[in-house]
N, C-alpha and C positions, 0 to 999 in steps of 0.2 A: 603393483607398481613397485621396483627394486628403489633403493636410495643408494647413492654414490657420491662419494663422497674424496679429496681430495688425500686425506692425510688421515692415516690408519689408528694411528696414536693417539689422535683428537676424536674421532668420530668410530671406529670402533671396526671401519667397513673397508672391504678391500681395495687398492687403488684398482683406477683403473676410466680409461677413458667413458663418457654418461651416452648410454644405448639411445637409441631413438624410443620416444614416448615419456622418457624416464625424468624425473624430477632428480637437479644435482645440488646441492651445497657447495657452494664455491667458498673457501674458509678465507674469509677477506674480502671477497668481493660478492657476497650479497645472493639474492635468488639466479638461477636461472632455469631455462628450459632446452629441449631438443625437438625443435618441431619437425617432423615427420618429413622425409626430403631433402634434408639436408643435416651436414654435417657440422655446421656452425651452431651454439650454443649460444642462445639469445637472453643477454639480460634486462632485469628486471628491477625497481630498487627493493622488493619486498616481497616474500611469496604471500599469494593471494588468498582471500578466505576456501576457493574451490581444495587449491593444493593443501590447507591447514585441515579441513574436512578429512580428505586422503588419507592422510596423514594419524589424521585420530582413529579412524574407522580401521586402519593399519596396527595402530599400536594395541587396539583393543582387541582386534582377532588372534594379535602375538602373545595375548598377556593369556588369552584363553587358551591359545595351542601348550604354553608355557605349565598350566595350569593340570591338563590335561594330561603332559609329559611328566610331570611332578610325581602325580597320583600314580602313573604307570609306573616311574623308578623304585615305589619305595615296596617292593614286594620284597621275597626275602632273596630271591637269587641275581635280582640289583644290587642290592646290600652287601654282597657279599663278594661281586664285580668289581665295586667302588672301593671294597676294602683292600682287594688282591691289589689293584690299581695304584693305590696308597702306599701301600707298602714296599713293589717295584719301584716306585719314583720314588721315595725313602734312601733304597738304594742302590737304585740306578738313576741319579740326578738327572744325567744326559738322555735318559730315556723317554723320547716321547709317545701319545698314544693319539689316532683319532680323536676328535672331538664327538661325543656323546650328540644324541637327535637333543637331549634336553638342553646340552651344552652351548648348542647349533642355536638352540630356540629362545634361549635366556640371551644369547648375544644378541640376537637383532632383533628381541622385546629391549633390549635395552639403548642397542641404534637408533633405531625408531622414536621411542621414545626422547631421548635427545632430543634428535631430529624434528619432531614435535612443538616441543619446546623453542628449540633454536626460532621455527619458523614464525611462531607467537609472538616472541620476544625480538622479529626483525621487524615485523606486522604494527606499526602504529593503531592502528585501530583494530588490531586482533588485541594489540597489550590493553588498551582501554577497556576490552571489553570483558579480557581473563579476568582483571580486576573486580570488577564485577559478578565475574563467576567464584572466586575466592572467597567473594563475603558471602553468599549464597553458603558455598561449602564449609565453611566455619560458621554460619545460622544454622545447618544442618546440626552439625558435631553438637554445637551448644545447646541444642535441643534435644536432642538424644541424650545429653547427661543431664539437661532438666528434667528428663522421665516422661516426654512430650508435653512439659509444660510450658508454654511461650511467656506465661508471664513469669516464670522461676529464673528465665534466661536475664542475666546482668543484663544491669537497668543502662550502661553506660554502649554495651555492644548493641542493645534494643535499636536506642538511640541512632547511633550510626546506620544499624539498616535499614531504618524508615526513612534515614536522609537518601539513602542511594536510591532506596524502592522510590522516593518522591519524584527521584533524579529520570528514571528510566519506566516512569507510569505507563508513558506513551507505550511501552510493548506490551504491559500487560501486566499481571500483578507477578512478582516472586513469590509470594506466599504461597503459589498453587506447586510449585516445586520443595517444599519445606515439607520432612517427615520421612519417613523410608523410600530408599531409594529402590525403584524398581527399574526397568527396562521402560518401560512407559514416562516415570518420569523425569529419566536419564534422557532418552529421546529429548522432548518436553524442554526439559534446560537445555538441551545442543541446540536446538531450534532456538530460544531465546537468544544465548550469545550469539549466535550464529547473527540473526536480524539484527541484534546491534552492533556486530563488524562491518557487515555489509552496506548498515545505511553510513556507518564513518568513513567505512572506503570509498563511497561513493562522494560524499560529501569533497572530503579530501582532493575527489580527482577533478572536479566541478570546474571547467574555465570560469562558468559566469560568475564564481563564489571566490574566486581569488581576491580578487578586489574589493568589492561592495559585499552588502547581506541586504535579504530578501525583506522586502518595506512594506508590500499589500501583498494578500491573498487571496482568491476564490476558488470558490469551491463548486463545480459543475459535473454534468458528465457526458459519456461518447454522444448521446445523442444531441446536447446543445452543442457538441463540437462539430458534427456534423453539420449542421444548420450555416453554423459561423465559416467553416472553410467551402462549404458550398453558392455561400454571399458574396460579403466584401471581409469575410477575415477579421470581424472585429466583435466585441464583446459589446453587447447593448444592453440598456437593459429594457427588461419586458415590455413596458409600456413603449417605448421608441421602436419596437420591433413591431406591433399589433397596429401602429401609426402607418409603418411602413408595410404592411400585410406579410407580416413575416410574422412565424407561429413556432410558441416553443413547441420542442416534440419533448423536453421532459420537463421537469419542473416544477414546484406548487404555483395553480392557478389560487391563489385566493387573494387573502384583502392587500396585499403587497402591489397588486397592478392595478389597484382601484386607480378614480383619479387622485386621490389624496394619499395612493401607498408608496412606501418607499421606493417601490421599485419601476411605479410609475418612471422616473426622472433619474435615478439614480442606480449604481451596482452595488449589491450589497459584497462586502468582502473582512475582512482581518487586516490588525498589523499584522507583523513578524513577529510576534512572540507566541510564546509556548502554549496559554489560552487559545491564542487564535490559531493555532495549528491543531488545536484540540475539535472549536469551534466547523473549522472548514472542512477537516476530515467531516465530522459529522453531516455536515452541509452536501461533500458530495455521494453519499451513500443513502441520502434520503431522495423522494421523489422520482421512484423509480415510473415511468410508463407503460401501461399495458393496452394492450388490446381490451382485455377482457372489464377490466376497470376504465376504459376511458367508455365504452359502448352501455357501460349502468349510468353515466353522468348525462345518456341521452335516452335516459328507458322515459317512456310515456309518462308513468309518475311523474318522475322530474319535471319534467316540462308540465305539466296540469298543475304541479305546486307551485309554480313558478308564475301561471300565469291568474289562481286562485290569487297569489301574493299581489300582482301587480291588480287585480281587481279592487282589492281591498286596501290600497295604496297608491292611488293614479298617480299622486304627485311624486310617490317616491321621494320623501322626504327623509332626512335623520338618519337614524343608525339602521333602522330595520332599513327604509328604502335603496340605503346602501351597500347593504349584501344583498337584494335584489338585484341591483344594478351589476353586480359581481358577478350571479349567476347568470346574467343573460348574458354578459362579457362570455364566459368560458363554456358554455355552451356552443357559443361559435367555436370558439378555440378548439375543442374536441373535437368537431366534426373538420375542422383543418389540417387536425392535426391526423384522425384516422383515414383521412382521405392518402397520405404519405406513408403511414406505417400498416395498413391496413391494404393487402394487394385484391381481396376479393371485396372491398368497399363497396361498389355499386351495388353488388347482390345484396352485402349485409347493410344498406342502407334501405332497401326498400321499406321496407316497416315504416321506418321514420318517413318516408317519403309522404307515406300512403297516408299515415299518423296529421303529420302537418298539411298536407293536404285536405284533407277534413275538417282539421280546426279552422282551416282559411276559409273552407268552402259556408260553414257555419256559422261563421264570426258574426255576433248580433253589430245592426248599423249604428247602433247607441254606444259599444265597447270603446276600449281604449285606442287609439291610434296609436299612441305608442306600440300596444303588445301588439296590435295586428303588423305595423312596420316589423317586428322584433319578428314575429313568427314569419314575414314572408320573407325577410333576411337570412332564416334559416333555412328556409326550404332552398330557397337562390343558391345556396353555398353549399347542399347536397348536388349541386351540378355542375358545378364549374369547376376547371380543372384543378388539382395539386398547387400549393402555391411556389413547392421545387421540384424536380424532376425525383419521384419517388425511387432513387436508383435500388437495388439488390445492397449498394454498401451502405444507403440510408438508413435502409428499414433494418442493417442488422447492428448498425450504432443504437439502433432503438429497442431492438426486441433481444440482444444480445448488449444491451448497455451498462456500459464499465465508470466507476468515477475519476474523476480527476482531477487534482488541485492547479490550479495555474498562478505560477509567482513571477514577482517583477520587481526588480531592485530599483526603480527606478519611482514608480506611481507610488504617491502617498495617498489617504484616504481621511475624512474627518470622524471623527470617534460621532457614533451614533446616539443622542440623549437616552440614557432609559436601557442602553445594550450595554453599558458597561461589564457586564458579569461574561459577557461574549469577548470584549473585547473585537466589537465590531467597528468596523471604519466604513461608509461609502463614497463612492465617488461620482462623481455626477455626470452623469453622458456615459459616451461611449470611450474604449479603451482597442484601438488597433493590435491585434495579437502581436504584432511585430516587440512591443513593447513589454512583452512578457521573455520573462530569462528562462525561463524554467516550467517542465511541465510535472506533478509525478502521479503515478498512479498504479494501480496491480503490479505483483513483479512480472506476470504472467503477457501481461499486456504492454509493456514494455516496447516489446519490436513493432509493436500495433500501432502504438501512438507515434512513436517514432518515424514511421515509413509512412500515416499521414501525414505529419508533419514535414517531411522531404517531399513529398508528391506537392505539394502548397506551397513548397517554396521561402518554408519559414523555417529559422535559423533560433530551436527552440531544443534547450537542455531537457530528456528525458531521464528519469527516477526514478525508482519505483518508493512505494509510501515508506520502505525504511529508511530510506533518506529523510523524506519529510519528518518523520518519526523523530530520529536523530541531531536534526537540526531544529526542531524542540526543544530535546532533550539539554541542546547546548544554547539555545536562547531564552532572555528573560522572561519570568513569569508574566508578566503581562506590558503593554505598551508603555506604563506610564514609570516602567527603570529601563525605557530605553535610551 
């Protein structure tokens, strides 16, 4: 990619109208580009992190060529080129020469360069996040003349980089960047600044974020969204779904959808502050569902301990009777839920079939009526159909499933007794997607969720988690300085 540039003086580059493809500096008015087809030159207010990337991966290969070129001048019959040369223009002022290949190469390592620069310094959230890179590269320098001692480094610059590293956790630690710099860990920090321009650019362009900030969050993933836009579009939570014979496909089944669990009556989620963006990330990257694990939550064992438990517990009383009561809940749930994600189910049902079958066929007449109701409820439900249409795009929300945070500027949530260190909030009932601003998730998954979200007819801000990250990074440690 050439750089072109308006005014010779300033920028070092020949005039000259900007080729197609080519990235130009317009000196006054800001970024533009030349999109292929046309000969109009489209502005921009800021060149983007893709073009700054360019840009550096540019200045770096120049500085190498430069480097290169150096080494090859300094033999002795360059020396001796440079001298004759010298001495002509001595005394022949008016005399000019060619521009040397190193000549060539030291000028537009140094356009470039510029160029570089210039593009940082138009970049609102490229500047924020140099910044950033600066104290990084001056913790380098002052560790290397500590002798790589971190604690020799002044107590007062320590200070300040534990307040920025505090600032920018969310991406990851900078310490892993501190120490000799190699290629590896050159990479390593590009990629850091990099994710945090990206999430501020995005932030920055956000319609739903002009106005209002982000008040609940939750934290799910592709395969409960599947569920929800394949429904009615709304966020339930667990127990209102199992009412309505609707069955998570990810999820933890445990004591949350008891009848006394949170999640019974309520959604669990976050405010908008920095905990809770910590909180919800985590939340949607846990609970992944498998095949291969939901089909051991219905091995024979299981269910023989389960109904071992319920012999020695008819009334199902107290706390043990109540994880009893759990595991015949999600027992069902599994076999609902492999009936969907699960396309050769019938086959690999038989076992269980054959299984329950025989315990039914054997049931002493003195046993529990509960557990025998409980096991012919199971068997019932090895038959009968799916309770959504198991599509190709269902089952690969499930067995290819992504997270995703879902926020909403609008829903508040009540701070949970006992989760304060979560900084969790629930809210009670259900929550209609419409009501969500904002969705983010992989960057990779991005056009993914997006174009479900257009297919549905829902009018919902995609992001990916640098965003989220970043608006962290810029919101209060926890709800109660909000």
């Amino acid at each position: 990619m050439e750089l072109v540039h308006d005014n010779y003086d300033h920028f070092g580059v020949q005039n000259g109208p900007p080729q197609l493809g080519e990235v130009h500096f317009a000196q006054g008015r800001g970024f533009a580009t030349v999109a292929p087809g046309s000969e109009k030159v489209e502005q921009s207010a800021y060149p983007t992190l893709h073009d700054i990337q360019d840009l550096r991966t540019q200045k770096r290969e120049l500085k190498q060529n430069v480097a290169l070129l150096t080494e090859r001048n300094t033999d002795t019959g360059k020396r001796v080129l440079n001298s004759v040369k010298t001495i002509l223009h001595r005394c022949f002022p008016n005399l000019t020469f060619n521009p040397s290949k190193l000549e060539i190469a030291q000028k537009r390592y140094e356009d470039t360069k510029n160029a570089y620069q210039t593009a940082i310094e138009s970049n609102p959230a490229a500047q924020e996040a140099n910044k950033i890179k600066m104290v990084l590269k001056e913790a380098n320098h002052r560790l290397a003349s500590a002798g790589g001692e971190w604690e020799q480094v002044d107590g007062a610059f320590r200070e300040q980089f534990n307040t920025m590293w505090k600032s920018v956790e969310l991406f990851g630690s900078p310490l892993a960047f501190l120490g000799p710099k190699t290629q590896t860990s050159r990479a390593a920090a590009d990629a850091f600044v990099d994710s945090i321009t990206s999430g501020l650019e995005q932030l920055s362009s956000s319609a739903a974020l002009k106005e209002r900030s982000i008040t609940w969050m939750h934290g799910t993933r592709s395969a409960a969204m599947g569920v929800m836009l394949e429904t009615d579009h709304t966020l339930h939570p667990t127990g209102h779904l199992l009412e309505r014979n609707i069955y998570p496909l990810s999820g933890e089944l445990g004591a949350g959808i008891s009848g006394t669990g949170v999640n019974r009556n309520n959604l669990s989620g976050t405010a908008g502050s920095k905990l809770g963006v910590k909180t919800t990330m985590e939340y949607s990257r846990d609970f992944v569902a498998s095949q291969t694990n939901d089909w051991k939550k219905l091995s024979e064992k299981r269910i023989e301990s389960i109904c071992t438990n319920i012999a020695e517990n008819p009334e199902l009383e107290g706390r043990f009777g109540d994880g009893i009561k759990v595991d015949m809940l999600t027992t069902g749930v599994y076999i609902e839920r492999l009936k969907v994600i699960d396309p050769d189910f019938k086959t690999n049902s038989q076992n269980l079939r054959d299984f329950l079958d025989k315990k039914i066929a054997a049931f002493p007449e003195d046993g529990s009526q509960q557990l025998l109701h409980w096991l012919q409820d199971m068997r019932a439900r090895c038959d009968t159909p799916a309770f959504i249409n198991p599509t190709e795009q269902i089952r690969e929300l499930v067995t290819d499933s992504f997270p995703i945070v879902l926020a909403s500027t609008r829903v508040t949530g009540q701070a949970v007794e006992g989760a304060e260190h979560l900084d969790e909030h629930s809210v009670r009932g259900g929550i209609s997607l419409q009501n969500m601003a904002i969705a983010f998730t992989e960057p990779e998954r991005v056009g993914q969720l997006r174009d479900l979200f257009l297919h549905a007819g829902l009018q919902i801000e995609v992001m990916d988690f640098n965003a989220f990250k970043a608006f962290g990074m810029k919101a209060p440690e926890t709800s109660e300085h909000i």
